[in-house]
Wavefront OBJ file of the C-alpha trace (Angstrom):
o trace
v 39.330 -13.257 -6.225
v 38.651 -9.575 -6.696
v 34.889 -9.978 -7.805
v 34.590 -12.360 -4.880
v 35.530 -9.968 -2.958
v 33.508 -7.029 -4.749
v 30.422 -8.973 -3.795
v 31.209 -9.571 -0.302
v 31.801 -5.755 -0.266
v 28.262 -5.383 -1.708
v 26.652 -7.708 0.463
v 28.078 -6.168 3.646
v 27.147 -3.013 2.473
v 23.546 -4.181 1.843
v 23.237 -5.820 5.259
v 24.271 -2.622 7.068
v 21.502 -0.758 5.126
v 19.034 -3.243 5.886
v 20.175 -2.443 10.031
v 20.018 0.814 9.564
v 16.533 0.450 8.116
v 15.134 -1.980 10.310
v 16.511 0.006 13.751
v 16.136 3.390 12.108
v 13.942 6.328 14.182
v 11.161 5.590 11.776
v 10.765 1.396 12.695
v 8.415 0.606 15.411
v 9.986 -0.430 19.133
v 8.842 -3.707 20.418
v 7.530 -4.641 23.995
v 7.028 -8.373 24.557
v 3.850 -9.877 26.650
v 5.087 -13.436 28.018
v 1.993 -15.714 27.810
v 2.666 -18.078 30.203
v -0.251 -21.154 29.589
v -0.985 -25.270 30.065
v -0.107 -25.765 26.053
v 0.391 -29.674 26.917
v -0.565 -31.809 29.909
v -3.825 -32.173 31.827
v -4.892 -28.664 31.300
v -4.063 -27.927 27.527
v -7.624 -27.406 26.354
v -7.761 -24.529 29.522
v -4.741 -23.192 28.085
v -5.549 -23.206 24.520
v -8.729 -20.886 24.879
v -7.003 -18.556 26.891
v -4.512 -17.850 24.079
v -7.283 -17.749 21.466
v -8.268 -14.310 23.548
v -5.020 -13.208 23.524
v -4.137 -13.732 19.977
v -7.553 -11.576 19.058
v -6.941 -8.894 21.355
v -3.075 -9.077 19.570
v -4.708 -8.885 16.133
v -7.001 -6.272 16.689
v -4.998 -4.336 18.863
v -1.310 -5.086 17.301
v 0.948 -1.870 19.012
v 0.903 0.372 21.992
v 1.847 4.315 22.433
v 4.316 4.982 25.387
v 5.206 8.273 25.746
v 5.433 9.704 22.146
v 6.670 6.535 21.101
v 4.625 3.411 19.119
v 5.321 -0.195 20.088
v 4.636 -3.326 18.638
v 3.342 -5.929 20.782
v 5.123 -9.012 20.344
v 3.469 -12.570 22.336
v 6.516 -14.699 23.203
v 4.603 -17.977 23.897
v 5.496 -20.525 26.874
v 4.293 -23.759 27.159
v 4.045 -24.919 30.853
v 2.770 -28.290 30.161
v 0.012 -28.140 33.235
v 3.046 -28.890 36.005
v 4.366 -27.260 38.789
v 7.975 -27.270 38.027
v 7.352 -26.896 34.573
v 5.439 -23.573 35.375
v 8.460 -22.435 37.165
v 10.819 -23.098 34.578
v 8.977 -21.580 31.620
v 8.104 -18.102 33.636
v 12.043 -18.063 34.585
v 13.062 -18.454 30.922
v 10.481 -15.820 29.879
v 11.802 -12.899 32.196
v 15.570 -13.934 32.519
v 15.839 -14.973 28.465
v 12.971 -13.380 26.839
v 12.983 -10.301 28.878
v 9.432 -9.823 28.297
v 7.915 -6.336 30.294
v 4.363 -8.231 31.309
v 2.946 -11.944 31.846
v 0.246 -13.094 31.399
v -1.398 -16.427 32.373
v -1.542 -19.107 33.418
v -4.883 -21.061 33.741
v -4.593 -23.036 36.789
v -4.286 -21.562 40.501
v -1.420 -24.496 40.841
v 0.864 -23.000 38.088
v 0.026 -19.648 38.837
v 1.389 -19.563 42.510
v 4.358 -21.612 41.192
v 5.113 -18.911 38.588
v 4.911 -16.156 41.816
v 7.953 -15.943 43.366
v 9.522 -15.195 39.997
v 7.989 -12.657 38.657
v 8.150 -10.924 42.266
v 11.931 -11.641 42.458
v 12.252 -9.878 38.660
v 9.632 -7.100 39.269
v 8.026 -7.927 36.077
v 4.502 -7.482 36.319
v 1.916 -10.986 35.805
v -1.603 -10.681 35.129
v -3.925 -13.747 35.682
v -6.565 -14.318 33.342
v -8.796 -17.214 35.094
v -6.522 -18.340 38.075
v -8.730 -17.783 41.046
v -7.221 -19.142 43.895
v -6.818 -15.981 46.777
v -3.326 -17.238 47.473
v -2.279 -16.359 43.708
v -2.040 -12.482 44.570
v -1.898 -12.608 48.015
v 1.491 -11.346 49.524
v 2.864 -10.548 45.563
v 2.259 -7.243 44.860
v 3.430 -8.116 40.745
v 0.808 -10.497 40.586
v -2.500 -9.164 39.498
v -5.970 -10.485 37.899
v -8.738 -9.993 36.066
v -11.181 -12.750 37.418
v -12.699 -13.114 40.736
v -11.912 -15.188 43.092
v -12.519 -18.329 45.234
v -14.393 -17.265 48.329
v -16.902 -15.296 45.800
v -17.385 -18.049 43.788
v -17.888 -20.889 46.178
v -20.470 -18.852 48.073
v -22.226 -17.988 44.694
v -22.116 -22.100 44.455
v -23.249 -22.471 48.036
v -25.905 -19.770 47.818
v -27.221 -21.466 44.387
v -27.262 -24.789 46.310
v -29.080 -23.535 49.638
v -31.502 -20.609 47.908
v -32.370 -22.642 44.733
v -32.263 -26.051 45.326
v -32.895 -25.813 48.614
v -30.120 -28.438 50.058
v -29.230 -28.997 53.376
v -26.776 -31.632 53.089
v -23.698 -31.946 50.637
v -21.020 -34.130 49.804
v -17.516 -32.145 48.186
v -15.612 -34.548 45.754
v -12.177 -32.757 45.200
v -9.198 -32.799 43.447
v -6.972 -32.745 46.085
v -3.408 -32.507 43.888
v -5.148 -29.143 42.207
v -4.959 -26.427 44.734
v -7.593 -24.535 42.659
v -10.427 -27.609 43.888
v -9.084 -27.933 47.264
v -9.264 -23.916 47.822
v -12.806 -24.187 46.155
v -14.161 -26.897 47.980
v -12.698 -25.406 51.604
v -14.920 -21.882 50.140
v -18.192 -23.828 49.602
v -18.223 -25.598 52.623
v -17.774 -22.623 55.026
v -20.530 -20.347 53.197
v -22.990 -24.020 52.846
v -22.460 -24.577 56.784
v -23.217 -20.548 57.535
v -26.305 -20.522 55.053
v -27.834 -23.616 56.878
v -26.939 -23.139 60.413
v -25.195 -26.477 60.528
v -21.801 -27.623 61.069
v -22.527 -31.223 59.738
v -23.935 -29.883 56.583
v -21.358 -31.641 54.755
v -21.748 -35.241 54.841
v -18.393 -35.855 53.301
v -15.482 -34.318 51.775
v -13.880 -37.276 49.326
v -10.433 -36.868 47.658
v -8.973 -38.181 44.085
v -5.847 -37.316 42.569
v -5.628 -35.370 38.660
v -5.421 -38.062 36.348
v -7.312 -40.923 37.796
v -10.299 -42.691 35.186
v -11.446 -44.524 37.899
v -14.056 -42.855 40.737
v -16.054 -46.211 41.763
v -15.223 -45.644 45.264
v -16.022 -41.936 45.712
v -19.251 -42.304 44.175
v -20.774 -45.537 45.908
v -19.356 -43.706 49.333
v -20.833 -41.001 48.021
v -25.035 -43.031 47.200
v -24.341 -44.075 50.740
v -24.780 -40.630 52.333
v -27.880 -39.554 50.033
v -26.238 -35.919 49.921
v -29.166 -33.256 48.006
v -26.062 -31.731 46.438
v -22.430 -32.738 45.371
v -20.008 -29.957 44.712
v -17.532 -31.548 42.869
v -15.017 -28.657 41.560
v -12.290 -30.072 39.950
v -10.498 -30.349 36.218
v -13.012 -30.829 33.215
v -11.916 -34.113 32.282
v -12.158 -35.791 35.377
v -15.310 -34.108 37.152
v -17.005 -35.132 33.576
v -16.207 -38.760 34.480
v -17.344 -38.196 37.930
v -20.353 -37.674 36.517
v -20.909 -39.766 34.012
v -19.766 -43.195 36.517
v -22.068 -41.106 38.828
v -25.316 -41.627 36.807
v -24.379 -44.829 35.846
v -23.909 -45.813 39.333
v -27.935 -44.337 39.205
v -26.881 -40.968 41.362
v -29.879 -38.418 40.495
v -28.352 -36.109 42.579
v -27.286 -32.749 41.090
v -23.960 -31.717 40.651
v -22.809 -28.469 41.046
v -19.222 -27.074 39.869
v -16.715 -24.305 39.380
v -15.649 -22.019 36.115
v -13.052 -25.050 34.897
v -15.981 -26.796 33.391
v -16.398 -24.180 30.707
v -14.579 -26.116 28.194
v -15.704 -28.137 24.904
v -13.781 -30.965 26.572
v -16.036 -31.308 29.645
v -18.730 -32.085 27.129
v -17.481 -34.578 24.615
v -16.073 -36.181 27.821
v -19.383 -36.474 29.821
v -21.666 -36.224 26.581
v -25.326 -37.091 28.070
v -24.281 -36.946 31.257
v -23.586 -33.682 32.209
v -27.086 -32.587 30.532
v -28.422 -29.922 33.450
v -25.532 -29.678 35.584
v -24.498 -26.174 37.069
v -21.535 -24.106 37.963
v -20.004 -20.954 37.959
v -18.150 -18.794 35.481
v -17.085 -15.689 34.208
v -18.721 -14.437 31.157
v -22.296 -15.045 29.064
v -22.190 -14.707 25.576
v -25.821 -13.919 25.970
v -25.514 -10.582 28.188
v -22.887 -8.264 26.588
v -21.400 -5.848 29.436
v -19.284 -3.458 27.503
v -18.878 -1.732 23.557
v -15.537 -4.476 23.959
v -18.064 -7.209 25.102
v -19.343 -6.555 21.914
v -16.032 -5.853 19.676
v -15.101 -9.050 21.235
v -17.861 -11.286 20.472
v -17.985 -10.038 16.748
v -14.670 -10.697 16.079
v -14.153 -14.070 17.989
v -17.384 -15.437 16.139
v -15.898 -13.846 12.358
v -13.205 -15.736 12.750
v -13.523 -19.036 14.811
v -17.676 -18.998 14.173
v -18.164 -20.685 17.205
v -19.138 -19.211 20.674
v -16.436 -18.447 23.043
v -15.822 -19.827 26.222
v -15.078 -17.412 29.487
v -11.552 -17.752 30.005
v -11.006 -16.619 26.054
v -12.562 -13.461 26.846
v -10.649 -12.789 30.531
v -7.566 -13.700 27.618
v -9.024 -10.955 25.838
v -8.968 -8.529 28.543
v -5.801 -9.491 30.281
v -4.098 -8.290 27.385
v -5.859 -5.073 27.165
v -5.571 -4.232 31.130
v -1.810 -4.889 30.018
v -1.825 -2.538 26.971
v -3.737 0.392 28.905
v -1.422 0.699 31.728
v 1.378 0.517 29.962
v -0.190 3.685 28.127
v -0.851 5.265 31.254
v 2.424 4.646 32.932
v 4.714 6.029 29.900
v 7.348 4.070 30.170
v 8.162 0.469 30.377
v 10.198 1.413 34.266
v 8.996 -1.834 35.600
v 7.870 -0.253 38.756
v 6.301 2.538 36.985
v 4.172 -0.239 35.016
v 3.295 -2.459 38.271
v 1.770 1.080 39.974
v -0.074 1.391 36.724
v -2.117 -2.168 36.652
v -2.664 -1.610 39.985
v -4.262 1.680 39.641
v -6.934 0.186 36.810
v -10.094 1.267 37.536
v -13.478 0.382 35.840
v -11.690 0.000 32.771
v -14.098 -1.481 30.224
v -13.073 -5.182 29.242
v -15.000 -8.064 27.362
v -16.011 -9.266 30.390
v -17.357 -6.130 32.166
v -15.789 -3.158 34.158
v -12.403 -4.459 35.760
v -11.574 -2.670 39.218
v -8.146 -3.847 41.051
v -8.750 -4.037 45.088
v -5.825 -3.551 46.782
v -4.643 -7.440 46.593
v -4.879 -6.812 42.749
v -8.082 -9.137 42.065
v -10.678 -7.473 40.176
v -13.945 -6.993 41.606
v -16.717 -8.424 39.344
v -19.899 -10.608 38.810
v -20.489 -13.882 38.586
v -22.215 -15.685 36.184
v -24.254 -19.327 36.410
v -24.623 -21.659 33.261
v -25.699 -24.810 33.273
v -26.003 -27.462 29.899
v -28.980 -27.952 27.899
v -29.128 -29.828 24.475
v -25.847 -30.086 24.962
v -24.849 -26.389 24.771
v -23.223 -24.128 27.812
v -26.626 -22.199 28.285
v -26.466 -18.495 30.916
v -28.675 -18.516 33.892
v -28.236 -16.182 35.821
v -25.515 -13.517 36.903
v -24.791 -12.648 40.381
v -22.986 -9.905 41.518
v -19.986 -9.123 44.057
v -20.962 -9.215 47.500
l 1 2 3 4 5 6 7 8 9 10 11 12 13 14 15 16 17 18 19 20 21 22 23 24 25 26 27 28 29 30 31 32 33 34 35 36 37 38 39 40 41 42 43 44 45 46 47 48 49 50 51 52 53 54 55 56 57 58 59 60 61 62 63 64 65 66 67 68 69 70 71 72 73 74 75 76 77 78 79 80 81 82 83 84 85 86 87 88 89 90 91 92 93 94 95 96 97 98 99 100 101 102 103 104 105 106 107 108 109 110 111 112 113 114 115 116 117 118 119 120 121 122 123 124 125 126 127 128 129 130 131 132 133 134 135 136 137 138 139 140 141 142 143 144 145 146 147 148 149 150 151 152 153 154 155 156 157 158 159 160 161 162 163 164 165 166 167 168 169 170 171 172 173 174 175 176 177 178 179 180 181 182 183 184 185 186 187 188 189 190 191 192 193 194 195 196 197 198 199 200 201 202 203 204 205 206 207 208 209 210 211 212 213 214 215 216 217 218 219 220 221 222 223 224 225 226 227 228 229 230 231 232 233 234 235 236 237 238 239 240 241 242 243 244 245 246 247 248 249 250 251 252 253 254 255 256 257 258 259 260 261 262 263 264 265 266 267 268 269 270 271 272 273 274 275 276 277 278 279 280 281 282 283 284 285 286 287 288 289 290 291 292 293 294 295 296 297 298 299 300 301 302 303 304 305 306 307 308 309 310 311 312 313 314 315 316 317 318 319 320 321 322 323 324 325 326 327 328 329 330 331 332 333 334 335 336 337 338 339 340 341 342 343 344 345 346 347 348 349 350 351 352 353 354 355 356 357 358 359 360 361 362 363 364 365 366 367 368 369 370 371 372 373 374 375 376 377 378 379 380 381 382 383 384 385
């Protein structure tokens, strides 16, 4: 009984120690980023290359000076499984449980503006990586990003569809449960019909839900009308179908699209298909901006050697425009650290400089790919108007 109690002594002893140790002066602090991402669902694949950025920027740039003080940055992970409520739930548990100091995320507009009223109601700070719907940021002064937005990138689409290809009639396909297409498509069609002169420049605007296989009855509406350009901006699994029934259906028609087609999944899904179409993203490989364009590109390709897609790199830099204004605002004061994104200005990400208007969306180019040999190949880049 005595030695049992002898090593109990011991071992309580030893556990102290190890406290002591581990919360001593000289053991690093922590701040948690919440990354708040479509791990499951519809829009997994978005999700998952987003947090390959984010994981590399963690790796390479693992703590954070406040003050006089160095923090470790810890990710605390939340799936939101590419639904509304979902979205909601997860960015609740990370600021009420987690009590993480920043979020970032989420690809898709849709759980984006679902995650908004929460992180306003808590005052922590979100940063968007690729969610580019206006109404994301607008009236949330927490909510930030470091993308452009809609109305820039559906002119860029319209402008590409008017000055290059010179169309004067479209037809919009849209997603219309994804407020990211329907915001998109509305953006296109009101720079197409200025650019032309024409208020019946659009032929058609045709609607299908996220999750349906079957577009038969868009796209034989759609032969009818003989558009010279569909804009069909939507999620990468379906618009590749879209396309793929579309040239089976015999469509020659070119299809234009929107930065969600960036993803291996678009092509595996539409294979042949989607040989030559074109849309809109954020990022070439092929043009390097920045010295972190550069940092970023030889560490992503070191350790996945594969290219990487646009939305890894805004990942990449949404963690970074997190880091540096924490460093500027010297303290984790959550108001003191909102002021502080906001006031980022032509700081040097993977993707290029990143200004903040004053609706906290950055100000930035544009850049067109389209596929050849079955690769995501740069075009051209266009910048902010």
């Amino acid at each position: 009984v005595i030695m049992k109690r002898i090593v109990r002594i011991g071992l309580l002893t030893i556990g102290v120690a190890l406290l002591i140790v581990a919360c001593g002066p000289g053991a690093p602090k922590t701040v948690k980023f919440g990354v708040f991402e479509p791990l499951t669902g519809a829009n997994a694949g978005g999700g998952a290359l987003e947090v390959e950025g984010i994981k590399l920027a963690n790796e390479l740039y693992p703590t954070v000076k406040i003050g006089d003080k160095e923090y470790k940055i810890e990710l605390v992970i939340a799936d939101n499984k590419s639904d509304k409520v979902e979205a909601a739930n997860a960015a609740q548990r990370l600021v009420d449980k987690d009590k993480v100091n920043i979020v970032l995320g989420s690809w898709g507009s849709s759980l984006s503006m679902a995650a908004g009223p929460i992180v306003k109601n808590a005052k922590v700070s979100a940063i968007g990586l690729s969610c580019t719907n206006p109404l994301v940021t607008k009236g949330n002064e927490y909510y930030f990003r470091v993308c452009f937005i809609d109305p820039f990138q559906g002119t860029v689409m319209a402008n590409y569809a008017y000055n290059t290809l010179g169309a004067k009639k479209a037809v919009i396909i849209r997603e219309v449960s994804n407020d990211y297409s329907v915001g998109l498509a509305k953006f296109f069609e009101d720079a197409f019909k200025q650019l032309t002169g024409d208020e019946n420049a659009i032929l058609a605007e045709l609607n299908y839900n996220t999750g349906d296989t079957d577009f038969s009855a868009q796209l034989t509406e759609i032969k009818k009308h003989k558009p010279d350009v569909i804009f069909a901006p939507g999620n990468y699994t379906e618009s590749a179908l879209i396309i793929k029934q579309g040239k089976e259906l015999g469509i020659k028609t070119p299809f234009l699209g929107g930065d969600t087609w960036e993803t291996p999944e678009f092509i595996d899904v539409g294979k042949q298909a989607v040989e030559g179409v074109v849309f809109s993203t954020f990022f070439a490989t092929e043009t390097p901006i920045t010295e972190t364009s550069k940092v970023f590109l030889d560490e992503y390709r070191k350790k996945y050697n594969k290219e990487p897609a646009a939305v890894t790199a805004l990942g990449f830099d949404g963690y970074l425009v997190a880091r540096d204004a924490l460093q500027r605002a010297g303290s984790l004061d959550k108001e003191k650290v909102r002021a502080a994104i906001a006031a980022t200005k032509e700081f040097p990400g993977a993707t290029g400089m990143i200004t903040l208007n004053e609706d906290g969306d950055a100000v930035k180019s544009a850049v067109i790919k389209t596929i050849k040999d079955g690769k995501f190949t740069y075009m051209a880049t266009v910048e902010p108007y």
